[in-house]
N, C-alpha and C positions, 0 to 999 in steps of 0.2 A: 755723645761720643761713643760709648760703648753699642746701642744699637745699630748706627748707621758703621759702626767696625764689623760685626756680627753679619750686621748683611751683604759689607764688600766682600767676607770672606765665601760669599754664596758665586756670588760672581768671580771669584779666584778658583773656584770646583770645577764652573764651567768651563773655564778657558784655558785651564789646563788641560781637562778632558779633550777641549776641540783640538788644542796642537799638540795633544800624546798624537794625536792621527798618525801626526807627520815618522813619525819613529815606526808605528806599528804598519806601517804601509809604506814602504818605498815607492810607489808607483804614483801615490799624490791621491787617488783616487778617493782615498775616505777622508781625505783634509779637504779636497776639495767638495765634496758634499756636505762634509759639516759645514762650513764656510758661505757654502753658501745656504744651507738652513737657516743659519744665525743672519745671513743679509736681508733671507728673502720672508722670513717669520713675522705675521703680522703681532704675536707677544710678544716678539723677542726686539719689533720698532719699539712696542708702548716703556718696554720696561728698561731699554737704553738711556733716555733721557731720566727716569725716575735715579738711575744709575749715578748719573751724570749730578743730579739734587745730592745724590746722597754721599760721592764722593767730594763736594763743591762742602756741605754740610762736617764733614769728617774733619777735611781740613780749618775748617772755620772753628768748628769746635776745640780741637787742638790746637790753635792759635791765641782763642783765647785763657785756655785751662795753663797754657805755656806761660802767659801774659801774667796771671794771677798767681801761680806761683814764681816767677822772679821777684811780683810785687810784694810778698810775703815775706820774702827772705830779707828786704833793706829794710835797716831800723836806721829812724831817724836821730842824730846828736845835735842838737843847739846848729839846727838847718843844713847839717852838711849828711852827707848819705854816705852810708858803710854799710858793709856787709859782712851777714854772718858767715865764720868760719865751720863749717863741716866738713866731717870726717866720712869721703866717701864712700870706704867702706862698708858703711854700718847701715843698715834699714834697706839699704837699695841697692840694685844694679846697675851694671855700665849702661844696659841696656834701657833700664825703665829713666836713665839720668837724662839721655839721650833718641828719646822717642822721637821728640821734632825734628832732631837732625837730621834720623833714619825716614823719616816722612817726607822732607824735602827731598831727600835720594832719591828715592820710590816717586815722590815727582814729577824727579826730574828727567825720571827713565821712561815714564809715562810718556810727556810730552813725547819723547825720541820716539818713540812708540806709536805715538799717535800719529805721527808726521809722514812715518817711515811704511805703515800699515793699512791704517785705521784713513785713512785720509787722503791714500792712494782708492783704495777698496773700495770705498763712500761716495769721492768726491772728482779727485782729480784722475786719476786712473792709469795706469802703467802697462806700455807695449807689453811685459810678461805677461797679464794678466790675460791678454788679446789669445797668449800662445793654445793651440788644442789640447783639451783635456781627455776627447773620447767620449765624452757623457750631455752632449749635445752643447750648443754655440749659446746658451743664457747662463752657462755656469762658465766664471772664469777661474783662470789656473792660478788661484791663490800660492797654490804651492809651489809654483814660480818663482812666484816674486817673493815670497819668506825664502827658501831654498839658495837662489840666488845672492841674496843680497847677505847672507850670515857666509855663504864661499867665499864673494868676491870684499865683504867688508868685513874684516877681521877686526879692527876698530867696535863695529856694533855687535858681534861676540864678545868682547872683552868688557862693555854697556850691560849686556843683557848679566852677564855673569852679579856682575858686580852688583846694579839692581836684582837680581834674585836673593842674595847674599844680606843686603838690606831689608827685601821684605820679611825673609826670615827671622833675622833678627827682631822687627818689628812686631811680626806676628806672634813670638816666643814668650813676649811682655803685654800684648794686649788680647790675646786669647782669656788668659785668666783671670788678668785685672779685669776685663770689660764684665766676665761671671761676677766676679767679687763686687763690681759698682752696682752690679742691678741686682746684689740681694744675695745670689745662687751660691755663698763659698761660706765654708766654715775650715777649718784646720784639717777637719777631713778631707773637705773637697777643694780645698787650694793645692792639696797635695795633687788632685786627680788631674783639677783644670792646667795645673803646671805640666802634669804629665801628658798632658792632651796637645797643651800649646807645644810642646817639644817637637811631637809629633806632626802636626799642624805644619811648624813651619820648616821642618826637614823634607816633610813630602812635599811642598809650595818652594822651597829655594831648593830644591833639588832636584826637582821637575822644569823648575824655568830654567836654569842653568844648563841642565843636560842637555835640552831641545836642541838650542843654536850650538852645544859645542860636540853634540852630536853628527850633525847637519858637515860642521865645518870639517871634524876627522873622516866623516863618511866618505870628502869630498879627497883627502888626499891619500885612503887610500887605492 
């Protein structure tokens, strides 16, 4: 759980980095090269799918570590099942209480994500995508079709928001627990890993969020 967390966060670096383009270039031109870097990269085909294990892995793992602690907490009386009463407060956060929920979010934002991008970009393909970019006819106008669709669908800015929001939260609980499970925390360095995952997930839901609602103010002023 904690390795394959550790290493989506490797791919959350990247993919911020590729759609900071879109903010730092109004012209599309550096989104559109990174863009297509990442389409046309023969490590960057090998280690999509490894991607793909390890995100598939993550979740599976969390499903079960979910599973075993609900199973934990019911004690059994003379065959009928009860549950113990805890004081949430105490030991834990809203957020470590609430991991799987913030995972299913993240998702489910995923999917939209995948449908709406990832799946256009790969598979089925999009007149935007067809539009001239300037930088010759093999590279399509990604920045199109992201550009577009965050103007004209204010719905999937309010999506993208709210999934950034979740990851973060997500990331702020499993940055430093994932250190603490695989050894690396003492009292000293819980304090640090905490102070890291803070960081972590303000730069990562801060950065998702701003892109699309960047995109969308840009457009009305």
């Amino acid at each position: 759980m904690s390795i394959t967390g550790l290493f989506l966060i490797l791919f959350l670096i990247v993919h911020l980095t590729v759609n900071s383009m879109i903010v730092f270039d109004d012209t599309g031109v550096l989104f559109n090269q990174a863009a297509h870097f990442m389409a046309t990269d023969p490590i960057i085909g090998i280690i999509e799918p490894v991607l793909a294990i390890g995100l598939i892995a993550h979740f599976v793992f969390a499903s079960i570590i979910t599973y075993q602690n609900q199973a934990k907490r019911t004690i059994t009386y003379s065959g009928l099942k009860r549950y113990k009463q805890k004081d949430s407060s105490v030991g834990s956060t809203w957020t470590s209480r609430n991991m799987y929920i913030l995972g299913a979010v993240i998702l489910i934002f995923l999917v939209i994500h995948l449908i709406n991008f990832f799946w256009k970009m790969k598979v089925s393909g999009d007149p935007l995508l067809e539009e001239a970019t300037g930088l010759g006819g093999d590279i399509e106008n990604a920045y199109a079709l992201v550009t577009t669709k965050f103007i004209e669908w204010k719905w999937l800015v309010a999506i993208y928001v709210v999934g950034a929001i979740a990851l973060g939260l997500h990331l702020h609980h499993g940055v430093w627990s994932a250190f603490q499970t695989l050894g690396w925390s003492n009292r000293k360095w819980r304090t640090i890993w905490n102070v890291i995952g803070i960081i972590i997930s303000v730069i990562f839901a801060g950065g998702f969020a701003f892109i699309p609602l960047y995109i969308m103010i840009q457009s009305m002023v």
